[in-house]
N, C-alpha and C positions, 0 to 999 in steps of 0.2 A: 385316906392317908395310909392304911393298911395295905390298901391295894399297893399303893405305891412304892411302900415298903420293898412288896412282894417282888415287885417288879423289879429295883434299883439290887434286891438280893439276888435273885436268878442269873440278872446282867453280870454284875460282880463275882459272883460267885462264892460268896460270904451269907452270915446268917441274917436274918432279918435284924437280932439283936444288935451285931456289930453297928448295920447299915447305920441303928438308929443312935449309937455311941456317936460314929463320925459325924453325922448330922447335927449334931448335940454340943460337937466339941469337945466330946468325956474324952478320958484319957484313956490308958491302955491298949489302943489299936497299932499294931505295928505300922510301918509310913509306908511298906507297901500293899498292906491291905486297904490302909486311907486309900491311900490314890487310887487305886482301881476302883474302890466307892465312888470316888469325885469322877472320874469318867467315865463310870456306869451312870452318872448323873446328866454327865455332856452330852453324850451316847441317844438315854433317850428323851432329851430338851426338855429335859430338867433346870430351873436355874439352880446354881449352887446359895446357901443360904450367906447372908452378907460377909458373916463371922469367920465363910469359906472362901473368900474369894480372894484375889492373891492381891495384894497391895501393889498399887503400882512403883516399880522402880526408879519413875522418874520419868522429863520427859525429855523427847531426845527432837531436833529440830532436822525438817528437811528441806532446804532451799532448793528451787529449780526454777529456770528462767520461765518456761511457760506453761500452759498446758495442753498448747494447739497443735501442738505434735505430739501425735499417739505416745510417741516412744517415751515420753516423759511421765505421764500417768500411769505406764506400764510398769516403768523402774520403781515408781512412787508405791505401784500396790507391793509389787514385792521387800520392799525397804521395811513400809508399814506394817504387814505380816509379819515378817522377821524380828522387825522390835517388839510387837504384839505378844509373838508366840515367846519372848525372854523377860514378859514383864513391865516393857516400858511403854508409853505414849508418846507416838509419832505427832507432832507438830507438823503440818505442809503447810509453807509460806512459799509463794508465787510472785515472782516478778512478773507487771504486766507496763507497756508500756503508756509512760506519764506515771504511772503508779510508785510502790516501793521497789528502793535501791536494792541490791545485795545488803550494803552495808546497813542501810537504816532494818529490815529484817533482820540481818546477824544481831544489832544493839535489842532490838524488840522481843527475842531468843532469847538472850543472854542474861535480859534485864528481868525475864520469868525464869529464871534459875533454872536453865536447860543442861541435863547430864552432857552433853556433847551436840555436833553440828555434824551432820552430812551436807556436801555441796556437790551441786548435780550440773555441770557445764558453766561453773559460776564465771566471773573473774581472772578466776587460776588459769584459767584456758584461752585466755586473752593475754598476749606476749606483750600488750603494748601498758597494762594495767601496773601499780602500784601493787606488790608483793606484800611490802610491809604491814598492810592491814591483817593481814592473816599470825604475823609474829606479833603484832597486840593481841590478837585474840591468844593464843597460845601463852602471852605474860598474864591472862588473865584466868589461865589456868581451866579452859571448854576444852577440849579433846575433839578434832573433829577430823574427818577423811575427804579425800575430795575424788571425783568420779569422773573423768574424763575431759582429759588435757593437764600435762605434767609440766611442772617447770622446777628446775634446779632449787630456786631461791625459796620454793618453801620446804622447811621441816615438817615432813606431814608423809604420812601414808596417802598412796594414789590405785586407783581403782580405774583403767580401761582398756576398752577393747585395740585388739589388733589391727592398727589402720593401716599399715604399710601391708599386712597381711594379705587383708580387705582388699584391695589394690591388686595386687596378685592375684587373686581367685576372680575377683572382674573379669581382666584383661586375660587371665590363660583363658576362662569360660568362653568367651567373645572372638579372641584367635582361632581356635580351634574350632568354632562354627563358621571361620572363614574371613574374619571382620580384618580389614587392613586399617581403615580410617574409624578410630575409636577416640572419642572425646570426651572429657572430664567435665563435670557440672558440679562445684564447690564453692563453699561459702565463702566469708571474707579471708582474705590471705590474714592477717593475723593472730590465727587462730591457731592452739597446739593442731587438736584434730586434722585443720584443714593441709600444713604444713607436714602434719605426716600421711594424708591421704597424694599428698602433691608425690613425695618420695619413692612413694610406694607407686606410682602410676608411672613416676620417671625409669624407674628399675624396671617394672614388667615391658613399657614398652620398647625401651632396649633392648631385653632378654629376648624377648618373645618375638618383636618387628626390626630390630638393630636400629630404633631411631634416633637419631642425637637427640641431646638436652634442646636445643633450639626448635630441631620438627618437633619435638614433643610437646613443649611449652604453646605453640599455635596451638593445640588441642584443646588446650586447659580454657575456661571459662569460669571468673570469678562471680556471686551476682548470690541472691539473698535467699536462706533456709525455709521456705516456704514454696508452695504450688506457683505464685507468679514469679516468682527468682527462678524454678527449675524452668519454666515456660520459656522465660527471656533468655534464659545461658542454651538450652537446646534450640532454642532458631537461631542463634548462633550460631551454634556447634555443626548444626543442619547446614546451615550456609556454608560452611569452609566445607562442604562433603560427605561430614560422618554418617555415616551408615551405623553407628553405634553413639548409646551415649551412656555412659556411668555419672548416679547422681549419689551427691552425698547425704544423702537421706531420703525415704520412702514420699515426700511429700513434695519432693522437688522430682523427684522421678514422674509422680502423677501429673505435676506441671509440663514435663519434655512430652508424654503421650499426646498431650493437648496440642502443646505446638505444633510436631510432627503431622494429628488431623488439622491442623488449622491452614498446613500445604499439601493435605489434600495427598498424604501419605500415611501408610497402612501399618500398624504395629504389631507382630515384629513383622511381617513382608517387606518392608520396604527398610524400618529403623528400628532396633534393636533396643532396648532400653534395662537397663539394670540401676533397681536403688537399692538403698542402706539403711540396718536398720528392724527389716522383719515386724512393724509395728502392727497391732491388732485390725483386722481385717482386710488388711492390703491382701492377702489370698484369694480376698473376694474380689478384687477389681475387674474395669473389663479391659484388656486383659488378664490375668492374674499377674502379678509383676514377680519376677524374678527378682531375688533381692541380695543382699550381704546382710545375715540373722546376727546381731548385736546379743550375746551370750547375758539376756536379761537378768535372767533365775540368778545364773552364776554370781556375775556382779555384783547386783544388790544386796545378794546373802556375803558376800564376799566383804561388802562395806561395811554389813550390818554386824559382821564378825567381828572386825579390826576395832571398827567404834569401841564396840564391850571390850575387846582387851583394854583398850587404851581408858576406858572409863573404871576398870579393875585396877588401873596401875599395872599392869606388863602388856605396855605399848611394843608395835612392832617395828623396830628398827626404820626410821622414813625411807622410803622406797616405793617402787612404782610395783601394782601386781597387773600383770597383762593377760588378756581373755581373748583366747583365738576365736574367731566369727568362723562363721558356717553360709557358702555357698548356697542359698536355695531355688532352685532354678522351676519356672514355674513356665507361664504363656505368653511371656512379653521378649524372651528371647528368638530370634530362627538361624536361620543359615545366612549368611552375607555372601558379597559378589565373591567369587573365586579367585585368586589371587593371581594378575596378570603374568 
């Protein structure tokens, strides 16, 4: 114990005495010589004594549709960090399917006295969904933010990325190694995200190829957020020509590679491929995929921010906060045919 002492003083930079006041819970320590005690303790994997350990704040709920895309586990550790490091206890509730709804999760939340609710691609992001669920929650007095895909009708803070952005930094990357025929790989059309990655493809390839809304629309391929959805929309997309394809997510991207070998063509030599997203280990692929980096860090702490105001009472006026993505160009992009 002595030793220990010694050790916890040295770290701190305080007396042994002090050490052994904070430890003790005696009084007269000033709060910032405490705390350097308590992370002289962190420091060197010390636990702190129970009577030290900070009460939790409460617990704070994170719904997300699944967890078979990287990018959702990603958001999930940074969310949970964030409410960690302020105090609170992160809930993750998973929609899986046949499993639970959004809504029976949010009552199951709600009904363990949850400080607030984050929502990670819920509902909100579905144009064709009942809104009003979300203004019950809110008469019922939960605070909660929601994370990608915005709709007017709820009163709520909105958290995401740049998809029309996204869109742009594809299609200039891709022109500019030469690509004339570039094709779109996206989810269901009734989707906020999907409806503003569609926008954002319509403007670049205007800008950048002058193609009407009509050539452009042949490009586009609707078909499901997963490795065999990206697989099916790029032998498509392959088929009308493209020599490029942009997917809306890293995991349908790894689908269009697939198809591409599956006629016996060479990535990028022959088909170009870009997803979305930047999820953890897609660097490693073979090839490494070139992507659109979804601003994780940003985000998450960005929700986890708004939450706590709004669970202190100075909520942030409802509004959308938007996170520019980041271009990461890796081995799955090359040069395309030269422009006739």
């Amino acid at each position: 114990m002595t030793a220990r002492l010694a050790d916890i003083a040295a770290q701190a930079g305080v007396s042994e005495a002090t050490v052994s006041r904070v430890l003790n819970g005696k009084p007269g320590v000033a709060a910032g010589t405490r705390e350097s005690v308590l992370a002289a303790l962190d420091v060197l994997g010390y636990e702190r004594p129970v009577r030290l350990r900070q009460r939790s704040a409460g617990l704070v709920g994170l719904i997300t549709p699944e967890l078979d895309n990287p990018i959702f586990p990603a958001l999930a550790q940074v969310i949970g960090q964030a409410l960690t490091r302020q105090g609170y206890t992160p809930v993750l509730a998973t929609q899986t399917p046949g499993g639970s709804t959004e809504d029976e999760l949010t009552e199951m939340l709600v009904d363990r006295g949850v400080s607030g609710i984050i929502f990670v691609s819920g509902l909100h992001a579905d144009t064709t969904a009942d809104m009003t669920r979300y203004d019950q929650l809110r008469g019922q007095g939960v605070p909660y933010v929601l994370i990608n895909g915005y709709s007017a009708k709820v009163q709520a803070p909105f958290v995401s990325p740049d998809d029309r952005a996204a869109m742009q930094l594809a299609v200039t990357h891709l022109t500019s190694l030469g690509h004339t025929r570039i094709g779109l790989a996206v989810g269901p059309k009734r989707f906020v995200p999907v409806l503003r990655k569609i926008e954002g493809f319509h403007s670049a390839m205007r800008e950048r190829l002058g193609l009407s809304p009509a050539e452009t629309e042949e490009l586009i391929q609707h078909s499901l957020y997963s490795l065999e959805g990206g697989q099916a929309a790029a032998t498509a997309l392959i088929g009308r020509g493209c020599t490029a394809v942009v997917c809306a997510s890293d995991m349908m991207a790894l689908g269009a590679i697939r198809a591409a070998r599956q006629q016996g063509l060479r990535v990028p030599q022959d088909v170009s491929v870009v997803g979305f997203d930047d999820s953890p280990l897609i660097a490693f692929t073979d090839p490494p995929l070139t992507t659109i980096r979804q601003p994780v860090q940003a985000m998450g702490q960005a929700a986890v921010r708004t939450l706590l105001e709004e669970i202190g009472g100075t909520p942030a006026p409802p509004s959308e906060f938007v996170f520019l993505p980041e271009l990461v160009v890796r081995g799955s992009t090359a040069s395309g045919p030269s422009r006739p």
